[in-house]
Structures are given as structure tokens and as C-alpha cells.
Residue, then its C-alpha position, 0 to 999 in steps of 0.5 A: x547487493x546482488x539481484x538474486x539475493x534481493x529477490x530472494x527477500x522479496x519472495x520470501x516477505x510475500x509468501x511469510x505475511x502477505x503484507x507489504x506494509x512498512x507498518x504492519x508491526x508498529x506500534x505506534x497509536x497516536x495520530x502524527x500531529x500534522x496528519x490530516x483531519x478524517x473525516x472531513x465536511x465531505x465525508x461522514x463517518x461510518x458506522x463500521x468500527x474499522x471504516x471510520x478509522x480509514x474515513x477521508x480522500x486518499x493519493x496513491x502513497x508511492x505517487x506522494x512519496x516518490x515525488x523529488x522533493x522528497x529524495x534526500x529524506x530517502x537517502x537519509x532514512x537509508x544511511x540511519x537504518x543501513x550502510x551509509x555509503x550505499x544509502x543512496x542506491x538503497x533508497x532506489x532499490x527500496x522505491x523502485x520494490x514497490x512502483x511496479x507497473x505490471x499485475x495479473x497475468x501479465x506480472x505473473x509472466x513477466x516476473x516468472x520469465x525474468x525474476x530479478x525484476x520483481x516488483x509489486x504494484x502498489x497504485x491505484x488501479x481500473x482507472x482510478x486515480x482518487x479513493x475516499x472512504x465516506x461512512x460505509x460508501x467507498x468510492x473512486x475517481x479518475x484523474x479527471x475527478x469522474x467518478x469511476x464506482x461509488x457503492x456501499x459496503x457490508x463487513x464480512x469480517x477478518x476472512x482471510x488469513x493474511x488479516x484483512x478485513x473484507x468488505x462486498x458491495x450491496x450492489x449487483x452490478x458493481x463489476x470490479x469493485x464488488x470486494x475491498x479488502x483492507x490490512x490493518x494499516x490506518x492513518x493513526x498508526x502507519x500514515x497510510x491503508x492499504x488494499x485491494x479490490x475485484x470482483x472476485x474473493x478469490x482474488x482479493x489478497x492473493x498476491x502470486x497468482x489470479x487478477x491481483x497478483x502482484x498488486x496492493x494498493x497504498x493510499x495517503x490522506x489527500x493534503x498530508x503534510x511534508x511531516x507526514x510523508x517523512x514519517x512514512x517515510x523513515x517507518x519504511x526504509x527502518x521496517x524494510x531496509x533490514x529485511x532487504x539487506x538481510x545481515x545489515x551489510x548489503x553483501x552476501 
């Protein structure tokens, strides 16, 4: 598959939906059997409908999902939902989509002067390493366990139109966590969330241009099991390795 082509698709996902979700479409509503309990003894639930769904302690996705162990369910998921043969580099090219380690400006530039190495970030990012989501309280802490913010957060509703639902701290001085946003994505109905946060709205969601651009945080239950994460998975490379590959073929 050339560069161009695979670049092409990117773009054109970014700009139809802004979602990078491999989920965003499921329709499955039931719980993976083996996920992991939310909330648990350390976290309560909220009283925010979308919140309590999305209560627990979250790894970055892609941090889990990309682990070794994990390759040959890549691999697999690529052959079943596009060419054998190519399964392999497939499956790098589908990773390495969404492990970008450039956002801001500094993708912008980068990604504007050499576009055919587009990627999205999708970790945790301004330090931090851990999210847990405790009744309206989100939090974070870095690779240390030191928390990095801890603030609760009041609904603006479903404000933007990409379909997330925006949350802003009750706290003045909260800086770069002053706005989350959240795609519909729960861990009953894609094994993940996704988000982003700033502190400015107009930022938040904007995935071309501004402080986020290029940028969306993934995260997975802490302790999801090797089930779960085949899950995801499987849900991704059959949601995105279509749309990369265009007529199924990876040829032009």
C-alpha cells in the first residue's frame, strides 16, 4: 500500500468524524465477561449518568495493547479482516496510526512538512501516566503514582459536534485540566474511553489545529484481562483495517 493512499484515509477519517474510536459504531451493549469491575472499593460512583459508566482507574490503551505479548492477536485480527498475506505489516501500520508521539504545534509542523508520516497520539499526556474517574472527581497521576491534578467536574452537556460530552472543573486554578471531553466510547461497549483535556474549549476536540491537535487519549480498566484486550483488539483492526485498506485489496 502506498504512503500516499494510507495517508489519504487517515485524513479523510479525521475530518468525516473526528473520532479515532475502533468503537465508535458498535453495537454491542454487554459487558466483556472478564472486564474489570467499575467502580471499585476506591472509587465511587458519580452522579453524572455519563460518568458512572466511565468509573475506574485507566492505562493508557495502546500502552497495553502494544505490549509483545500481544502481537500474534494483531497479526490474526489483520489476516481475518483483510489480506493474509499482508497481515503482518498490516498490523504495524494500524499500530503504529495511533502511537504518534508528536501533538500541538509541534505535529502540525511536523505532519504539515512531512505528511506521510501522519499519526495520532493517543496517550496520556502533561505528565500523566494514570486516570481514574471517582464519582464527579477525575484525577491523575504520573508514572510515579504522584498525583499530577485532582478536581471535580460539572456536565456542559454534548457541546461539540463531534459528539463529546464536555466536562470543566469547579476549580479555578486547574490549568490544563480545567476542560475534559469524552466520546461516547464506555468500557461495556468498546473496552475503552476516549478523551481529551486543556485548558481551553476551544481546544478541546479540535484534532487539526490548536494545543490538541493530533491528539486523543485512549484508556483501558487497570487489570483488564488478556480477553479484554483481544477484544479490543479484534474490534479495531475489523472497524479500521477496511477503511485503511479502502477496496479490501491493499492496492490502489
Amino acid at each position: 500500500m502506498k504512503k500516499t493512499r494510507f495517508l489519504s484515509i487517515i485524513m479523510s477519517l479525521v475530518l468525516a468524524c473526528g473520532l479515532l474510536s475502533a468503537c465508535a459504531t458498535t453495537t454491542n451493549t454487554q459487558a466483556p465477561s472478564s472486564a474489570v469491575s467499575a467502580p471499585t472499593s476506591e472509587t465511587e460512583q458519580s452522579d453524572d449518568a455519563f460518568l458512572s459508566q466511565i468509573t475506574g482507574t485507566y492505562d493508557e490503551l495502546f500502552t497495553v495493547l502494544t505490549q509483545e505479548k500481544y502481537d500474534d492477536l494483531w497479526v490474526e485480527a489483520c489476516g481475518k479482516y483483510g489480506p493474509k498475506e499482508d497481515a503482518a505489516a498490516n498490523a504495524e501500520l494500524l499500530k503504529a496510526t495511533y502511537t504518534g508521539t508528536l501533538y500541538g504545534q509541534d505535529a502540525v509542523d511536523e505532519y504539515t512538512a512531512h505528511p506521510e508520516r501522519t499519526a495520532f497520539d493517543c496517550y496520556f499526556v502533561k505528565g500523566v501516566n494514570q486516570i481514574t474517574i471517582s464519582g464527579n472527581t477525575i484525577s491523575g497521576t504520573d508514572k510515579d503514582g504522584k498525583e499530577v491534578f485532582s478536581h471535580s467536574y460539572e456536565n456542559l452537556g454534548d457541546t461539540l459536534k463531534e459528539g463529546f460530552t464536555v466536562y470543566q472543573s469547579e476549580d479555578k486554578n486547574s490549568d490544563d485540566f480545567s476542560y475534559f471531553a469524552f466520546a461516547p466510547d464506555t468500557p461495556e461497549t468498546s473496552s475503552h474511553i476516549e478523551f481529551q483535556y486543556g485548558k481551553n474549549l476551544d481546544d478541546i476536540a479540535n484534532f487539526m489545529e490548536g494545543e490538541n491537535a493530533y491528539w486523543l487519549a485512549a484508556g483501558i480498566l487497570t487489570g483488564s484481562s488478556d480477553e479484554v484486550a483481544q477484544k479490543g483488539i479484534d474490534l479495531f483492526c475489523s472497524s479500521k483495517l477496511p477503511e485503511l485498506l479502502g477496496d479490501g485489496t491493499g492496492t490502489e
